[in-house]
N, C-alpha and C positions, 0 to 999 in steps of 0.2 A: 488496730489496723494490721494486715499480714507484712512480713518482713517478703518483701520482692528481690530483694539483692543485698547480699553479705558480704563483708572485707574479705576477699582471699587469704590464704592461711598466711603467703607471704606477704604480707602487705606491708609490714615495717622494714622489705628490703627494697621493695619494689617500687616504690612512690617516691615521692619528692617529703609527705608530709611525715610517711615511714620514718626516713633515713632523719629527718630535723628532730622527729620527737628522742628517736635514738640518740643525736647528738646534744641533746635537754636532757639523758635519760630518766623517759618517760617510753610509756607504749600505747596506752588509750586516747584516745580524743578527750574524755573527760579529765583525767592528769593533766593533758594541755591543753585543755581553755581553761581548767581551773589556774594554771600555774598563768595562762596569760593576763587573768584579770585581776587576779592577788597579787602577784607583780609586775605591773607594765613596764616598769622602766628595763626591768632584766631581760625581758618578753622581745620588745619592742627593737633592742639594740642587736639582741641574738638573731632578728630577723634581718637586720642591717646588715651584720654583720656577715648571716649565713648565705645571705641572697643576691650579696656584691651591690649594695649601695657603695658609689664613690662619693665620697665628703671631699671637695678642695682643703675646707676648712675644718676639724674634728668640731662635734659640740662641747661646749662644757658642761652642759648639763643632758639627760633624754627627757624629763618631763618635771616642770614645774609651773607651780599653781594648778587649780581646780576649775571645775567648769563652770561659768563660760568662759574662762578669762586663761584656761589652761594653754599652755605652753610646749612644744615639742623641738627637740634638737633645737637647743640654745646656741646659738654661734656657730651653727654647720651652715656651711654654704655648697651647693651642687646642681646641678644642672636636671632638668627630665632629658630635654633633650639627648644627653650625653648618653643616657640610659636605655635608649628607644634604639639608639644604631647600632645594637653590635658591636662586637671585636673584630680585631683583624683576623680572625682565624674564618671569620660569617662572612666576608665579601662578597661570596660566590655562591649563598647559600639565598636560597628565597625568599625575601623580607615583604613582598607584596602582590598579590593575585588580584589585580581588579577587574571585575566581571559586570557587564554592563546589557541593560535592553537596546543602551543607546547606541554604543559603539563599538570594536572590536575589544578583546583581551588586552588589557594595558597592567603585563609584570614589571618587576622589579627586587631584583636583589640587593640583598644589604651593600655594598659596595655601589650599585646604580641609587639607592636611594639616601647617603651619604653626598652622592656627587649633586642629586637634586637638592637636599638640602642647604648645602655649601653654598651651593646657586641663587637657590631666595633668599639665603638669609643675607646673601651679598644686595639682592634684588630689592628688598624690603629696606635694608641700610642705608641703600642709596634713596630709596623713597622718605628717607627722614626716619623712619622708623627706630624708636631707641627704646633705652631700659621706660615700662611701664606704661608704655603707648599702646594702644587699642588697636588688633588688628581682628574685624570681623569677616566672616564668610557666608556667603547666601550661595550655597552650593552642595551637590549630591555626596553620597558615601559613596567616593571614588580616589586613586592615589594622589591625587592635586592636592586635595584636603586635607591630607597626612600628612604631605610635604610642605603645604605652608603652615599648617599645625608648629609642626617641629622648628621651623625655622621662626616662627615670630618666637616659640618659649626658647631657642638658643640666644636670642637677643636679649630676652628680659623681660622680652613684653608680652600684652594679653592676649588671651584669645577670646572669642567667641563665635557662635556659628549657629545657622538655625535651616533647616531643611527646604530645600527648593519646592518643596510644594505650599509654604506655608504664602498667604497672603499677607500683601503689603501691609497694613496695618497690624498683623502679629510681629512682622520682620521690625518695624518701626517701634512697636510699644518695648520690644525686648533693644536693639540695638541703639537706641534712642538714648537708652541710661546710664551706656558708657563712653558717648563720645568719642566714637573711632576713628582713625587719622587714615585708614585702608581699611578697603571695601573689594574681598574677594567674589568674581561671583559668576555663571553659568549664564547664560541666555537662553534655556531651555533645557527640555528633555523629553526622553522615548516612556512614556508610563504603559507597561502590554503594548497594544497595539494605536497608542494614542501618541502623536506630538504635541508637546506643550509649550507655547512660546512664553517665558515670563520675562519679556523684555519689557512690558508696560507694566509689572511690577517692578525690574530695577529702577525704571528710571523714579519713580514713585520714593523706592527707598533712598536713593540717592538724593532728592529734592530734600527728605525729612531730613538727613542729616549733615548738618552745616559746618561741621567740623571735621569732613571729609578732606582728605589733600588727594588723593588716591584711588581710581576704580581700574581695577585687573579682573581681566576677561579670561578663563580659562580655556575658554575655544571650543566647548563641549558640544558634540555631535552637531557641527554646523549651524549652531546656533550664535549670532556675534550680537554685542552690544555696543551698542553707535558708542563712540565717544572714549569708549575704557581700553587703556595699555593691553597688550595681550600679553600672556601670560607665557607663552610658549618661547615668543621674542623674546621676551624680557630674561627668560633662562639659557635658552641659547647666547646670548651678547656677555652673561655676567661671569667675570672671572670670580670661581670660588672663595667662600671667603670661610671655611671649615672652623669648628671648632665650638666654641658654646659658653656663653655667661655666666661664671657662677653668682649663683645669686643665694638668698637665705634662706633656712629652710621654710617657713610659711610665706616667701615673695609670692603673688598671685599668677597661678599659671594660666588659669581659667577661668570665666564667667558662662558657671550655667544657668540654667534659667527654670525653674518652677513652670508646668503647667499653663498657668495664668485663667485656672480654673474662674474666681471667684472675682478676677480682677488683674490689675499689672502684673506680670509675672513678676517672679522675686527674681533676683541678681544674685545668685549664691557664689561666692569669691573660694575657690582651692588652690592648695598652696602647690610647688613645685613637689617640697619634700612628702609632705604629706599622703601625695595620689602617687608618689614613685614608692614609700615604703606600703603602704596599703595594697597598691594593684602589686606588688610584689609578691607580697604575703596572700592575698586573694590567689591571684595565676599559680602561684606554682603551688602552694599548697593545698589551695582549698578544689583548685580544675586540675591540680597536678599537668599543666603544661611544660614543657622546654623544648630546646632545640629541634626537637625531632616531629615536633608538632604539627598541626594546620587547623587553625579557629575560622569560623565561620559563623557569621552572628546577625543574622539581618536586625537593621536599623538603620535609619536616617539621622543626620550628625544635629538633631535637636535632642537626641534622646541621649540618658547617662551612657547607655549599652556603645552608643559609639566610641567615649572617652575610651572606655574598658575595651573595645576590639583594638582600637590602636596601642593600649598598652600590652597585650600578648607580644609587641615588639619588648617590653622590657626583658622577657625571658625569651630571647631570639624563636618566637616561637613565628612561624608565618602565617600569615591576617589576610582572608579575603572581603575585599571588600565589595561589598554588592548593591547596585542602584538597578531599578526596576521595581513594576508590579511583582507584589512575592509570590503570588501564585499563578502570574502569566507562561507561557498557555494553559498550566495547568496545575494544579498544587504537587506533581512530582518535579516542577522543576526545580526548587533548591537541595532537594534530595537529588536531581542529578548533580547539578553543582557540587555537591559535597564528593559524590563518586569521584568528578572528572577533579578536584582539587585534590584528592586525596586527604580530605577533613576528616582530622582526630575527636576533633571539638566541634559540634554544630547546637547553637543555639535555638529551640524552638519553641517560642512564646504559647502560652498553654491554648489560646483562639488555632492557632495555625494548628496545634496537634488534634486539636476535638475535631477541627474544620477537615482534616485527615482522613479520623477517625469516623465521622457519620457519610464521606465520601466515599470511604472503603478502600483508601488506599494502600496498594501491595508493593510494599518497597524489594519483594523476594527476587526480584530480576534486576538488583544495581548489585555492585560489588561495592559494598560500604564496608570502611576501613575504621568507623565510630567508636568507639572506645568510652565517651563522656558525652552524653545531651544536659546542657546545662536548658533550664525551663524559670525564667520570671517575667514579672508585671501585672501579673494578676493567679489568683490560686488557679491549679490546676488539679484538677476532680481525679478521681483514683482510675476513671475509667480511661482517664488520659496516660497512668502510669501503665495500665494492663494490655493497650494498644499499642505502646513504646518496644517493653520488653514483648508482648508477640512478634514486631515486625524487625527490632534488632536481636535479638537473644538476650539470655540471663545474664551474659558478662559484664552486660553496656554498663554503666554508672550514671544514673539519673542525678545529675544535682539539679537539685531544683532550692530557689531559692528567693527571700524578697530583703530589700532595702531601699534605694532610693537616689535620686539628685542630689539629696542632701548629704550624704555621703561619698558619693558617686562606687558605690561597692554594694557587697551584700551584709548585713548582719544579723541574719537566720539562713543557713543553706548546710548544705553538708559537704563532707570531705570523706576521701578514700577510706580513711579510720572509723566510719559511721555505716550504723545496716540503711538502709531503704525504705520505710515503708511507705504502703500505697496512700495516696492522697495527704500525708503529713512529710513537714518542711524536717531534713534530718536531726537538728541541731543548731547550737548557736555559732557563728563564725569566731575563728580564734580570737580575741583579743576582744573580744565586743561583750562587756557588761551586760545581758539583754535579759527583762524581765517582765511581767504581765502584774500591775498595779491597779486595786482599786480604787475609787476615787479617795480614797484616807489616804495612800500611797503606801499599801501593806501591800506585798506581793501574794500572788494568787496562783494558785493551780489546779490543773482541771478546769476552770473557767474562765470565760475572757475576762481580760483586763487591757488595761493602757500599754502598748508596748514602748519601755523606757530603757534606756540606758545610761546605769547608774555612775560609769568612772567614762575617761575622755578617751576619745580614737584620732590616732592623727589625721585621718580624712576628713575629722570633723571641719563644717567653714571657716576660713579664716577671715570672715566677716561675709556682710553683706554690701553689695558695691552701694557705695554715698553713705554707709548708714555708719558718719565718724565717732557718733558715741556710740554705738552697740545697741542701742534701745530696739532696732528693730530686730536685731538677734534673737536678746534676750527674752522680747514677748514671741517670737514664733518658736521658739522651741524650750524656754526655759521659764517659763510665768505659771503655768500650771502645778511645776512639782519645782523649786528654787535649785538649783541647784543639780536638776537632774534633767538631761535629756528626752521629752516627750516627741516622739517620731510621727504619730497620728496615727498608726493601724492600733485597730483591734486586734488581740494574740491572745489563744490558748497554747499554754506552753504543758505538756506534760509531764508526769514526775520523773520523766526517763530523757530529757529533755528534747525530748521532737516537741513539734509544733503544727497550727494551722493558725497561716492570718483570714481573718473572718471578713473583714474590709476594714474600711476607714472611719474612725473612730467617730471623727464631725459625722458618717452618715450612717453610727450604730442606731437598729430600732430599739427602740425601749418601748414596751406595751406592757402596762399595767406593771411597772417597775422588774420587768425581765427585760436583757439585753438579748437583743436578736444581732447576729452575725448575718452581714447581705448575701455571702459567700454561699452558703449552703443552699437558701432560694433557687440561687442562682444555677445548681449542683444539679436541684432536683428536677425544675423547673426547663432546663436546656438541656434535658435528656430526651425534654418530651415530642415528637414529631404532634403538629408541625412547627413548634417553637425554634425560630432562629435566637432568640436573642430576650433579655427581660431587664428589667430595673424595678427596684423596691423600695418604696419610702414609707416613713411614716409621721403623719401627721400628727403632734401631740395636741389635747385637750387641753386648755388654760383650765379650765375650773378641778382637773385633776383626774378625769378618766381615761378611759384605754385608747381615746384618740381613733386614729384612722388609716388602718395600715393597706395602703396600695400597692399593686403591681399591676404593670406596663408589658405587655408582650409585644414582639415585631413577630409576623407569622410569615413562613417561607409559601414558596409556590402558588402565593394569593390565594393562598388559604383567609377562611373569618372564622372570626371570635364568633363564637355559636352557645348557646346555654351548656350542650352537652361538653364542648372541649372545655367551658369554664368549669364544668362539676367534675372534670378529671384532672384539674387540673390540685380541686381542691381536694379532691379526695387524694392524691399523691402525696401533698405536702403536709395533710394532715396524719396519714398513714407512716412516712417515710421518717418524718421532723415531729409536729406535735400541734395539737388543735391551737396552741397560740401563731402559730406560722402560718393560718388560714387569713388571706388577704378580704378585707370588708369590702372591696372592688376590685375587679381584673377588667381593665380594659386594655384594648388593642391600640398603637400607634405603628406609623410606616417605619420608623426605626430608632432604637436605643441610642441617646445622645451621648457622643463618647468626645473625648478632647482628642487631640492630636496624637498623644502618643496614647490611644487607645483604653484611658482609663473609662468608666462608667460617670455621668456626671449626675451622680444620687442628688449632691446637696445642693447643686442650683435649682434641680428639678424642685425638689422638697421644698427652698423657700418661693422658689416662683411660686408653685400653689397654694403656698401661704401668704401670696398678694405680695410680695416685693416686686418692685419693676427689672426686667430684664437686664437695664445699664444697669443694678446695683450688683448682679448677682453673677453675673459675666463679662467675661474679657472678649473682644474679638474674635479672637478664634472660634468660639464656642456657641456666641448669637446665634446661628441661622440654624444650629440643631435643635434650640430651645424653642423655636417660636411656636410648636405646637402646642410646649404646655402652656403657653403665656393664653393662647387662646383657650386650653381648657379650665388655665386659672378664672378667665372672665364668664 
C-alpha cells in the first residue's frame, strides 16, 4: 500500500507523542510501544505521571494480577471529573461549542462550565443522589449532557445515556439493568428539517423504570415533558456545590452499553481511573490534542465516540458538540462547522467520507484550519484516504483507527511517529498488546486471524453491571483463548506492523476452509454505481462443503438488479479479489440492515436464513430492519 503521509522531520519536537518519547528516551513508535507492552507498569505510571493525572491518594502498587482479574493503581483514589475542568489559568478559555439544528449556539468556557457543574452537582445532591447511584440520560449530544455527565461522576455516582432517537423499548432494555434513581432527558428534537416529539417515548421510559425518584427536563427546543423538574430551574435556584469525590481507581464511572445486536445489550462497567489514564494517553499522544485545540466528532451519546469527545476536555482541549441530521442540508455542513469552530480535530466516520466522495464534494472554498481527521467504526477503503488528502492537502494526519465499547478507546490506529498508508490502519496504539491468532493461538502474519490482546489495558471493564462473579466477563471476552483477550474483529497485521480489520470475526466467511474478510466485498462491491450499500454472508454446509455464499445489494436511484449489473458485478470481484469471492447469489434488498450506531448486521442476517426466529437473533432495536430476511428465510 503507497505511503500518503510521513512524520515531519521534526516531529520528536513538535508533538505531544515527540517530546514523551524523548522524555522515555526513545524516538520511534516501535521503541515505544515495544517498551509500552514489555513494561506496563513503567509505561503506564510515566503516562500518569507525564500527563498530570491528580491521585488524592498515590497507589501502592500500578499493576497487579493477570487477566481477567488484573488490577490497576492499587490504592489511587481521583476523580474524572476533576480532570474534565481545567485549571485556573482555562477559565476564560473555550471549554464547549454546542451547535445545534434545534436551537441557537449554546458556548461555554471553562470557568462557565465549572459554575454549571458546581450547580448540578449541588442539583443531583439535593435529589438524593450519592456515591454509586444511577443517573441515566435519554438526551442529545449537546452541553446539558456534558454538564450532568461531570456532575453525577463528581459525586460518585453512575452514568449512563442512550441517544434521543433511540425507541422506548431500546431505552428500557439498556436502562432497565441499572436501576436509575434520575432520569435526565429532552422532549424532542429538530432532525434536518423534521420535528420530533419523543414525549410518548418518555413517558414509556419512565413507566419501565420503578426505581426512578427523579425525571429532569432539559427544556430542549421547546419541547417540555408533562410532569419532570426543569432543568434550567433547578440550576438557576442551586447554590454551587464545587469540587469532586475521590473515589478508587476502578470505582465505576460509566455504563456503556453493547450494540444489542444479537440480544440484550451488554452493561459494560468503566472505571474513573481507568478512561482518565487511557483517554489521556489516547488525546494527546496518539490525536496529539491540547490546549490550543478544537475536536469535533459527530456522535450521538449512545456511541463510545461520545465518552471520547467529552474527554478532549481532559487535555483542555475544546469539544464541539453537535446534534442534528449530519448531512442536513447538505453533506458540506459539518465541514462548515468545523470552518466556523475553528476545528483542529474533526472526526469523519469512513460512510460520511465515501458519501463525500461519490457526491463530489469540494471543500476548496472553506478555510479549514484541520490538521488531524481521525476516521473509525468501520474500515475505510484507500479511495477514502485519496479523497481526504486531495480536498485537505499532504500535511493533514489521517488517524484512522478501530477498537471499541469495550475499551471505550482505540487499539489499532496511528500516531504522529507513524507513516500513513492508503487503506491500512497505522499501527498498534501505545500500550495495547495487539495481535492476529489462529485458532491454535499462534500468532499470524500476513493473514487474518483473531484480533487479541495478550497483556491488560487499564480501559479494560471493570466488570460487567450485575454480573457479581465475573462469569459473564469471562465468557465474552476471555473463553476462547484463557487468559487472553478476544476482541471479535478479524485483523491482518503486517510485518511492518500496519494493519487492515477485515470485519467481525463471528461474521468471517470461511468457503471451503479459506477465511474471507467482509471488508474487501464491501471495497469492491461499493465502488460500483449504482450500488449504495451491500452485506455478505455465508451459509455453511453441515455435510462439509463450500456451502453458500450470499450478497445483498441496496441500489441507489431505483435502480434493479438486472442479469447484466449481476455479471458485473461478478466479474469485478472476481478480477479484483479472486474466483472464491464470487457470490453463489446476489440479490437486491430496499436496504442493508445496520444497528444503531451504524454497524452492518452480517450475523443476524446469516442465522436468520439459517431458520432461527427473529426474537432469538435480535434485540429491539434492530427487528424492523431484519424482517425482509425473515421473509426471504421462509
Amino acid at each position: 500500500m503507497s505511503v500518503v503521509w510521513t512524520p515531519p522531520d521534526d516531529v520528536l519536537d513538535t508533538t505531544r507523542i515527540g517530546v514523551f518519547a524523548q522524555r522515555c528516551g526513545l524516538r520511534t513508535h516501535e521503541e515505544l510501544w515495544r517498551w509500552s507492552v514489555e513494561e506496563p507498569e513503567a509505561f503506564w505510571s510515566t503516562v500518569a505521571d507525564a500527563l498530570g493525572v491528580r491521585f488524592h491518594q498515590q497507589p501502592t502498587a500500578v499493576l497487579t494480577g493477570t487477566m481477567p482479574e488484573a488490577r490497576w493503581f492499587d490504592g489511587a483514589t481521583l476523580n474524572y471529573t476533576e480532570h474534565a475542568l481545567g485549571t485556573d489559568d482555562d477559565l476564560d478559555r473555550p471549554a464547549i461549542l454546542g451547535r445545534s439544528q434545534t436551537r441557537e449556539d449554546v458556548d461555554l468556557t471553562f470557568g462557565e462550565l465549572r459554575d454549571q457543574v458546581a450547580r448540578a452537582r449541588r442539583v443531583l445532591s439535593d435529589l438524593g443522589v450519592g456515591r454509586g447511584d444511577r443517573v441515566v440520560a435519554y438526551l442529545p449530544n449537546v452541553p446539558e449532557t456534558v454538564v450532568a455527565f461531570l456532575a453525577t461522576a463528581s459525586l460518585g455516582a453512575i452514568w449512563a445515556s442512550c441517544a434521543l432517537e433511540f425507541g422506548a423499548r431500546s431505552v428500557i432494555d439498556r436502562f432497565g439493568q441499572v436501576d436509575p434513581v434520575v432520569l435526565v432527558v429532552a422532549g424532542g428534537y429538530r432532525y434536518g428539517a423534521k420535528d420530533v416529539d419523543r414525549g410518548e417515548q418518555v413517558r414509556e421510559v419512565r413507566a419501565a423504570l420503578p426505581s426512578l425518584r427523579h425525571v429532569v427536563d432539559i427544556g430542549y427546543g421547546g419541547f417540555r415533558v408533562a410532569g419532570a423538574e426543569l432543568w434550567a430551574d433547578l440550576l438557576d435556584a442551586a447554590e454551587p456545590l464545587p469540587g469532586a469525590e475521590p473515589v478508587a481507581f476502578d470505582h465505576p464511572l460509566a455504563v456503556l452499553f453493547s450494540s444489542g445486536t444479537t440480544g440484550r445489550p451488554k452493561p459494560i462497567v468503566h472505571g474513573h481511573g481507568g478512561i482518565v489514564v487511557e483517554h489521556l494517553k489516547n488525546h494527546a499522544l496518539s490525536w496529539d490534542l491540547g490546549p490550543d485545540d478544537t475536536l469535533l466528532w459527530y456522535s450521538t451519546t449512545a456511541w463510545m465516540m461520545w465518552n471520547a469527545l467529552v474527554s478532549g476536555l481532559l487535555t483542555r482541549t475544546t469539544i464541539v458538540t453537535l446534534d442534528g441530521h449530519p448531512s442536513h442540508p447538505d453533506l458540506l455542513w459539518q465541514w462548515r462547522l468545523a470552518e466556523a469552530t475553528g476545528t483542529t480535530m474533526m472526526g469523519a466516520a469512513p460512510g460520511f467520507v465515501m458519501a463525500c466522495r461519490a457526491a463530489g464534494v469540494d471543500l476548496s472554498g472553506l478555510d479549514l484550519r484541520i490538521r488531524t481527521v481521525g476516521s473509525a467504526g468501520s474500515p475505510l477503503p484507500p479511495e477514502g484516504y485519496a479523497w481526504l488528502y486531495e480536498q485537505l492537502g499532504g500535511e493533514v494526519f489521517l488517524n484512522v483507527g478501530s477498537g471499541g465499547t469495550d475499551v471505550c478507546s482505540g487499539l489499532v490506529q496511528g500516531d504522529p511517529l507513524l507513516p500513513v498508508r492508503a487503506g491500512r490502519i497505522s499501527g498498534r496504539a501505545l500500550g495495547v498488546d495487539a495481535h492476529a491468532w489462529d485458532e491454535a493461538g499462534h500468532e499470524v502474519i500476513g493473514e487474518p486471524g483473531e484480533l487479541v490482546i495478550t497483556s491488560p489495558l487499564p480501559s479494560m471493564p471493570v466488570g460487567l453491571w450485575g454480573d457479581e462473579s465475573g462469569e459473564r466477563l469471562r465468557e465474552s471476552y476471555f473463553s476462547t483463548y484463557p487468559g487472553v483477550w478476544r476482541h471479535g474483529d478479524w485483523i491482518v497485521f503486517e510485518p511492518d506492523g500496519s494493519c487492515v480489520v477485515t470485519g467481525r470475526s463471528d461474521a468471517t466467511l470461511n468457503r471451503g476452509g479459506v477465511r474471507l474478510g467482509t471488508a474487501e466485498f464491501y471495497r469492491v462491491v461499493e465502488e460500483m454505481p449504482p450500488v449504495a450499500d451491500s452485506l455478505v454472508v455465508h451459509l455453511e454446509d453441515p455435510a462439509g462443503g463450500n456451502g453458500e455464499l450470499l450478497l445483498f445489494v441496496a441500489l441507489a436511484d431505483d435502480a434493479a438488479l438486472d442479469q447484466e449489473l449481476r455479471d458485473q458485478i461478478t466479474k469485478e470481484l472476481r478480477t479484483a479479489l479472486s474466483p472464491r469471492h464470487v457470490p453463489d447469489r446476489i440479490e437486491q434488498v430496499p436496504a442493508v440492515p445496520r444497528n444503531l450506531t451504524g454497524k452492518k448486521l452480517e450475523l443476524p442476517v446469516k442465522r436468520i436464513l439459517q431458520g432461527k426466529p427473529l426474537d432469538e437473533v435480535s434485540g429491539p432495536d434492530t427487528r424492523a430492519v431484519l424482517e425482509p430476511f425473515v421473509a426471504m428465510a421462509r
